[in-house]
C-alpha positions in Angstrom: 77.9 84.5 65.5 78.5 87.2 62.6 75.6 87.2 59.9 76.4 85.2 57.2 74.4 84.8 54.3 71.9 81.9 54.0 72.0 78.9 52.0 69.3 77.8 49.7 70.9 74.7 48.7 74.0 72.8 49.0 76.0 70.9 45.9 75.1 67.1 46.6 76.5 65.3 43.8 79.7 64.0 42.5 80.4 66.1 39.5 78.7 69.0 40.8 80.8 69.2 43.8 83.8 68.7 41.6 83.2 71.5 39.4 83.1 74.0 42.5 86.6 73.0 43.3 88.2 72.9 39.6 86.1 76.6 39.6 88.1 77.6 42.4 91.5 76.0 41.2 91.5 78.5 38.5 90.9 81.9 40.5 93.5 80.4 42.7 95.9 80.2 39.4 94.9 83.5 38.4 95.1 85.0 41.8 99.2 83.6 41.3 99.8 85.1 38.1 98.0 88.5 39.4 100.8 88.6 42.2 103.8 87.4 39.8 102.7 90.8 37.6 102.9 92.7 40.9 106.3 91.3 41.8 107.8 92.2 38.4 106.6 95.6 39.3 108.0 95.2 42.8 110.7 93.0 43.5 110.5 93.3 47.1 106.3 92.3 47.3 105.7 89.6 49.9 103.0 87.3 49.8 101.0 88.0 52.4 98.5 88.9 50.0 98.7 86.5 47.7 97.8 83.8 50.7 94.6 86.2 51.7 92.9 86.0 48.2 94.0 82.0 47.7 92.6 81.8 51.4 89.4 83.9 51.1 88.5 81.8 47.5 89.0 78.2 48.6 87.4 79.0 51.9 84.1 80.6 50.1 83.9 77.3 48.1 84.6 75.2 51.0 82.0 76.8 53.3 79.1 76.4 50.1 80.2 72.8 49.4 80.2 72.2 53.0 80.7 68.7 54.6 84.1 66.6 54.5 85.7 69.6 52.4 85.2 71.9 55.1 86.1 69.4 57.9 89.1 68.9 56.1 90.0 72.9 56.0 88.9 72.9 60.0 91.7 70.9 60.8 94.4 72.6 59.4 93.6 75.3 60.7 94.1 74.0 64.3 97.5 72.9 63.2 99.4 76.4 62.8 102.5 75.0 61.6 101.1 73.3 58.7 99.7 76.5 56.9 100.3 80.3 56.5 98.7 82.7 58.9 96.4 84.1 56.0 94.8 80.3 55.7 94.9 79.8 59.6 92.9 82.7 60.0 90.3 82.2 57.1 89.4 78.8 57.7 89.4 78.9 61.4 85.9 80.5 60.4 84.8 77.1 59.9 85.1 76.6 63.6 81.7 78.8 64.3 80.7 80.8 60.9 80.0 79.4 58.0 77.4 80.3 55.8 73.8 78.6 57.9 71.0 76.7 56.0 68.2 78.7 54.6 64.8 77.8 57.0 63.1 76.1 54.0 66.0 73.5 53.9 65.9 73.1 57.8 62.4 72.4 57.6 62.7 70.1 54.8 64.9 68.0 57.1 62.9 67.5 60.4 60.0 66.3 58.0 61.8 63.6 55.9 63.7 62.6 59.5 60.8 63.3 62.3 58.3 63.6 60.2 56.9 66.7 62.0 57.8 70.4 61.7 60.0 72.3 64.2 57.2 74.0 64.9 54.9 70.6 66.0 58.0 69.2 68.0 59.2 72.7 70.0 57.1 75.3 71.9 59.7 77.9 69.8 62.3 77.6 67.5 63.9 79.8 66.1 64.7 79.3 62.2 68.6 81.3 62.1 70.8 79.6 63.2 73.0 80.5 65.9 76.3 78.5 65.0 77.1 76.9 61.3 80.0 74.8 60.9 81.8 71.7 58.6 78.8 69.2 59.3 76.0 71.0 61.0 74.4 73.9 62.4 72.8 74.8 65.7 69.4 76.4 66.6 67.6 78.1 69.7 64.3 76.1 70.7 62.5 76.0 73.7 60.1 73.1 75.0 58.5 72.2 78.1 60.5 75.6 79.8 64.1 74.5 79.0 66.3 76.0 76.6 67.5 73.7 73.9 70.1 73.2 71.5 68.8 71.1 68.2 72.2 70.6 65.5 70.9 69.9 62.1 73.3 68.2 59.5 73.9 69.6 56.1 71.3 67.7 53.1 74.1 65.0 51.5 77.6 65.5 54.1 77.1 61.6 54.8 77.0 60.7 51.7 79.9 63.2 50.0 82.4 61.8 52.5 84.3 59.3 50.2 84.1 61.4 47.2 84.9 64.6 48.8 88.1 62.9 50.2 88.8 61.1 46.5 88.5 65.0 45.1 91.6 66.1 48.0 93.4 63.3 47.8 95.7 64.1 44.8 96.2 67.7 46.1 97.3 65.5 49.5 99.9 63.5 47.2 101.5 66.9 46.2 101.4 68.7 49.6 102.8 65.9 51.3 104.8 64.3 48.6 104.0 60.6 50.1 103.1 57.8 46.9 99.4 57.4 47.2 99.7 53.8 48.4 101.3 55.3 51.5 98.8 57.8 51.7 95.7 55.6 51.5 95.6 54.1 55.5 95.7 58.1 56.4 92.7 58.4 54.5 91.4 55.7 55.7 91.4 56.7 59.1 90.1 60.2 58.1 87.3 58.8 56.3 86.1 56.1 59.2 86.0 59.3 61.7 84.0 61.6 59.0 81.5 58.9 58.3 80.8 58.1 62.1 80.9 62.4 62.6 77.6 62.3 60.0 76.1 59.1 62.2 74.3 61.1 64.8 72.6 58.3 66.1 76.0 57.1 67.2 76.8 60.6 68.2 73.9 60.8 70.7 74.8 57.2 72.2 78.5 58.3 73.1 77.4 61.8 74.4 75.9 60.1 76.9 78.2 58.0 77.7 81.0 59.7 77.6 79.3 62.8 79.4 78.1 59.9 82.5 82.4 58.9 82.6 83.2 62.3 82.8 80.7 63.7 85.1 82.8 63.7 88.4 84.6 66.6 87.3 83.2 69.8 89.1 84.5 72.3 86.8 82.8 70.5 83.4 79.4 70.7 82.3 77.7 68.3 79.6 74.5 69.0 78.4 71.5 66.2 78.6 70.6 64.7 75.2 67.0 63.9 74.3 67.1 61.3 71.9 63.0 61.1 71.3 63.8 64.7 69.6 66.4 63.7 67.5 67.0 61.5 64.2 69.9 60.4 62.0 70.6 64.2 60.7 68.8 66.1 64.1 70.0 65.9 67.5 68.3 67.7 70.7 70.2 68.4 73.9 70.2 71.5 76.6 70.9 74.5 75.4 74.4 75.8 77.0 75.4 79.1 78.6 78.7 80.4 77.8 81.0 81.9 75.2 83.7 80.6 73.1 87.1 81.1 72.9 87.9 84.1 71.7 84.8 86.3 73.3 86.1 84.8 76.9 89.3 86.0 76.0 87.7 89.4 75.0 86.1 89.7 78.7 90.1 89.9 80.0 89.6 87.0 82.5 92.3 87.0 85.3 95.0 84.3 85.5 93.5 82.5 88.1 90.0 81.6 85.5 92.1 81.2 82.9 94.1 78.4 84.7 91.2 77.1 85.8 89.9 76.4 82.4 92.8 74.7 81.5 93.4 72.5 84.3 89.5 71.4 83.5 90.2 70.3 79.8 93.8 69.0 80.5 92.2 66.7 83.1 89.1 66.1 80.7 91.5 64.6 78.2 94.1 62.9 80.5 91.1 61.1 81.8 89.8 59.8 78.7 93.0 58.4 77.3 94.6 57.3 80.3 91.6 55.6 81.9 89.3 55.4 79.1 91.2 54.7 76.4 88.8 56.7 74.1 89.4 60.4 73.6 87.2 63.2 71.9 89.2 63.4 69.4 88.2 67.4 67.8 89.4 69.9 70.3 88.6 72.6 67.9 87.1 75.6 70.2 84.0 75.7 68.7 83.3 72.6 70.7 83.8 74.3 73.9 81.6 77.3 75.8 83.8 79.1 78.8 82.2 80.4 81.7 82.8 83.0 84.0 84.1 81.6 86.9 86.6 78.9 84.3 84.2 76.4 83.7 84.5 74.4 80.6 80.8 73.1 78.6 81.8 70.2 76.2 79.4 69.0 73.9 79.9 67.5 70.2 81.1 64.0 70.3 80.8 62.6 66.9 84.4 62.2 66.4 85.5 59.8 69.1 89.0 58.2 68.7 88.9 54.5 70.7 93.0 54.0 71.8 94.0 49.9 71.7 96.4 48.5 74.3 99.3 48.0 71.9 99.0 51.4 70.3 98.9 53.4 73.9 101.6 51.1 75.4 104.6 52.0 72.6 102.8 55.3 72.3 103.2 56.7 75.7 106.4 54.8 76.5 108.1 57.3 74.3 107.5 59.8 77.2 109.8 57.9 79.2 113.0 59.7 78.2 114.8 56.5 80.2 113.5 54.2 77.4 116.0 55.7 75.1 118.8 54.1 77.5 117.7 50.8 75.4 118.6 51.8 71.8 117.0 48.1 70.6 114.0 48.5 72.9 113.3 52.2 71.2 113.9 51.2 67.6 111.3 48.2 68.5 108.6 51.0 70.0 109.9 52.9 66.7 109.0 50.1 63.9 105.7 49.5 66.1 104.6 53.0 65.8 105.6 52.8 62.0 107.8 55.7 62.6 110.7 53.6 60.9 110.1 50.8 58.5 111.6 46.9 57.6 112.7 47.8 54.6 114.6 51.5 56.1 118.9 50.9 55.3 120.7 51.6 58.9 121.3 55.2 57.9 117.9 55.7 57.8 117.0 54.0 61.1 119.4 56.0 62.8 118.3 59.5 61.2 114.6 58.7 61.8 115.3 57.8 64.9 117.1 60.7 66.3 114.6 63.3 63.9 111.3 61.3 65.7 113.5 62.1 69.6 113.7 65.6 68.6 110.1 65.6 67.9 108.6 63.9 70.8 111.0 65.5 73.6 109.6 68.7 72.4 106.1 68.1 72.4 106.2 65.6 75.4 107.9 68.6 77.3 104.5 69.5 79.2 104.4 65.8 80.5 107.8 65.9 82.1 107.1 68.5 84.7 104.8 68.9 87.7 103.1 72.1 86.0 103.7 73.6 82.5 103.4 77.2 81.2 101.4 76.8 78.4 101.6 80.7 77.8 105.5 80.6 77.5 104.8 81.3 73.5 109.3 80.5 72.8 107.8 77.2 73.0 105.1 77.0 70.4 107.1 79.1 68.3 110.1 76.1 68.5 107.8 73.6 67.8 106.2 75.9 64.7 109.6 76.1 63.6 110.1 72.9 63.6 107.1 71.9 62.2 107.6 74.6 59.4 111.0 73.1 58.2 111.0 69.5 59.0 109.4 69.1 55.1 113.1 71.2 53.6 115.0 68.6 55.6 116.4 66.7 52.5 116.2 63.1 53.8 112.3 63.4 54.8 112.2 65.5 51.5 113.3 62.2 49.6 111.4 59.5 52.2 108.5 58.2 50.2 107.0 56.1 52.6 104.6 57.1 55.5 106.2 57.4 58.8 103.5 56.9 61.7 100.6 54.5 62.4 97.4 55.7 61.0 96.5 55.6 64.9 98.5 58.5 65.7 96.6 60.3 63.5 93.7 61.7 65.7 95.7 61.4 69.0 98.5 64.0 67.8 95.4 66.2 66.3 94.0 65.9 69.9 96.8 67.1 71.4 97.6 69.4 69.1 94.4 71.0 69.4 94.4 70.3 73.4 97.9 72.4 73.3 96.4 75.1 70.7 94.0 76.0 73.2 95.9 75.9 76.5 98.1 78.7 74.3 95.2 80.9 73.8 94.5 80.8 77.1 97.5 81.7 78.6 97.3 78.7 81.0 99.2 77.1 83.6 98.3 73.2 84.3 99.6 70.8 86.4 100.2 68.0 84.4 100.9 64.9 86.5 103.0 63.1 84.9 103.8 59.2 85.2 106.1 57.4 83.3 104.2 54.3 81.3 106.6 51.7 83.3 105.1 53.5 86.4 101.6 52.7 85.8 99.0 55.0 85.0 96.6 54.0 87.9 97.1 56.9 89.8 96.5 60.2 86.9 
């Protein structure tokens, strides 16, 4: 990890936090005016820098304030059709680097939690941390001769969740351009997954579950948890050997590794959501250590995204292109899926309709063929396009209402994410295919 500088305290209240964001609202208003000078100067000035200095203020305050804030920057920045490069790139950070705890603060937390030092629980420990991210940060230790990883959450990210998210919420209502009503079951959903990612006592009790239902697979490692070293804010496991994304990527690893890799997570998630019915649901790479030979290391389940019958029934049926034979049958998976609403006039229905088959053919492309290309970047770059434009179209411009069950939420970020990284990679997976009305028994 790239030093960063060390925190000796993190905002915790209300207000406090507030002010740090109306703080940066102004640079970021004077950062515009600084580049609307320039342009009278220069007609023809772009705004790639504009986006860096926006970028590199709001992701400063972010990474102090940490916590839901941060979370919420992290996943945009998996999503790289919803932001400019400049953003992409800054608050990707989040994924591995943000600015660690000071060791005063990290001491401060294993006594009010464990009431015992690092020092009286580990044989070493070492105080800087070795990863910092939205919620937590990561540290060496060593007891009894094993390696160990111990994450320590941030002072006050449990309880900052529902304000944090009150604070974002109006910027969401502009972005978006939804009414706030239509908003709130997004949110919603948002802020149920936050608060259980801060419940580490939950986290550690579907680790090891989900690691035991996912153990078959040769090319995945889990690490062992060790819940008599951990607490509501600590959690112990093994300490595990590999690198992430982007330094495996650095080593040059052939096409056969790299295809490896990917057929291990593609078959890691089409396991959990077509047997499980639960999915990890934050595929961000910083959750993930790659290993020589294309072995995968998962670890990190806080945010774990359960899948109910009815929702993965009308979801996956969509990737049936025959279903669309049945224009009543598709309109009724459509209104299920809140993708078109009661109250929707017939022109409506039928332009929904067709912009939601334009959507889901081109990101259910990969499940209609033995193996995809994940590489084949013509394909990510029609579905940025997309992605980049559908908010010009007029009628979604003028569409108040929000179109898609709050369940969809975390499974589109999964795959998004899922695809994200298969596209770094460079991979080619088989996919396996079967149509819903086929079964699923035999993925």
């Amino acid at each position: 990890m790239a030093e960063a500088q060390e925190q000796n305290s993190i905002p915790t209240g209300k207000v406090e936090r507030a002010g740090h964001l109306v703080a940066t609202g102004f640079k970021v208003g004077g950062n515009y005016i600084k580049h609307y000078t320039k342009k009278l100067l220069d007609g023809n000035i772009g705004k790639e820098e504009l986006h860096q200095d926006n970028a590199k203020d709001i992701y400063d305050t972010l990474s102090n304030l940490k916590g839901s804030a941060l979370k919420v920057a992290q996943m945009l920045s998996m999503d790289k059709g919803m932001l400019p490069k400049e953003y992409v790139d800054k608050f990707s950070m989040s994924q591995y680097s943000a600015p660690p705890l000071s060791g005063p603060l990290v001491v401060n937390t294993f006594v009010k939690t464990l009431g015992k030092t690092p020092s009286q629980l580990y044989d070493a420990f070492d105080m800087h941390a070795s990863n910092a991210a939205s919620i937590g940060q990561v540290h060496k230790a060593e007891k009894d001769g094993k390696k160990l990883a111990v994450k320590i959450q941030y002072p006050g990210v449990a309880n900052s969740v529902k304000s944090d998210l009150k604070i974002v919420k109006p910027f969401a209502i502009r972005l978006v351009g939804l009414k706030e009503v239509e908003l709130d079951k997004y949110f919603d959903e948002i802020e149920s997954k936050l608060l259980e990612e801060t419940d580490y006592e939950l986290e550690i009790r579907r680790s090891i579950e989900v690691s035991k239902e996912c153990g078959h697979f040769s090319d995945l490692l889990f690490p062992t948890y060790y819940p008599q070293l951990s607490s509501n804010r600590i959690i112990t496991m093994d300490w595990l050997e590999g690198k992430h994304l982007r330094d495996f990527l650095a080593t040059k690893p052939s096409q056969e590794v790299r295809d490896r890799a990917g057929q291990a997570l593609w078959d890691f998630y089409d396991f959990q959501i077509h047997q499980l019915r639960k999915v990890h649901a934050d595929p961000h790479p910083g959750n993930f250590l790659f290993q020589e030979y294309g072995r995968v290391a998962i670890f990190d389940f806080g945010c774990i995204k359960e899948i109910s019958s009815f929702f993965y029934e009308n979801y996956f049926a969509l990737v049936d292109r025959s279903i669309y034979e049945d224009k009543e049958r598709a309109r009724e998976i459509f209104r299920n899926l809140e993708m078109i609403h009661p109250q929707d006039t017939e022109k409506e229905i039928v332009f929904f309709s067709e912009l939601f088959r334009t959507m889901i053919d081109m990101f259910t492309l990969p499940f209609t063929v033995e193996t995809f290309d994940f590489g084949n970047d013509d394909y990510f770059h029609k579905i940025y396009f997309f992605s980049e434009n559908l908010n010009n179209i007029p009628e979604v411009k003028e569409s108040k209402v929000g179109r898609g069950s709050r369940h969809s939420l975390y499974i589109n970020r999964t795959y998004f994410g899922l695809y994200a990284i298969l596209n770094e990679l460079k991979a080619k997976v088989k996919t396996r295919y079967i149509p819903v009305s086929q079964g699923v028994e035999a993925i």
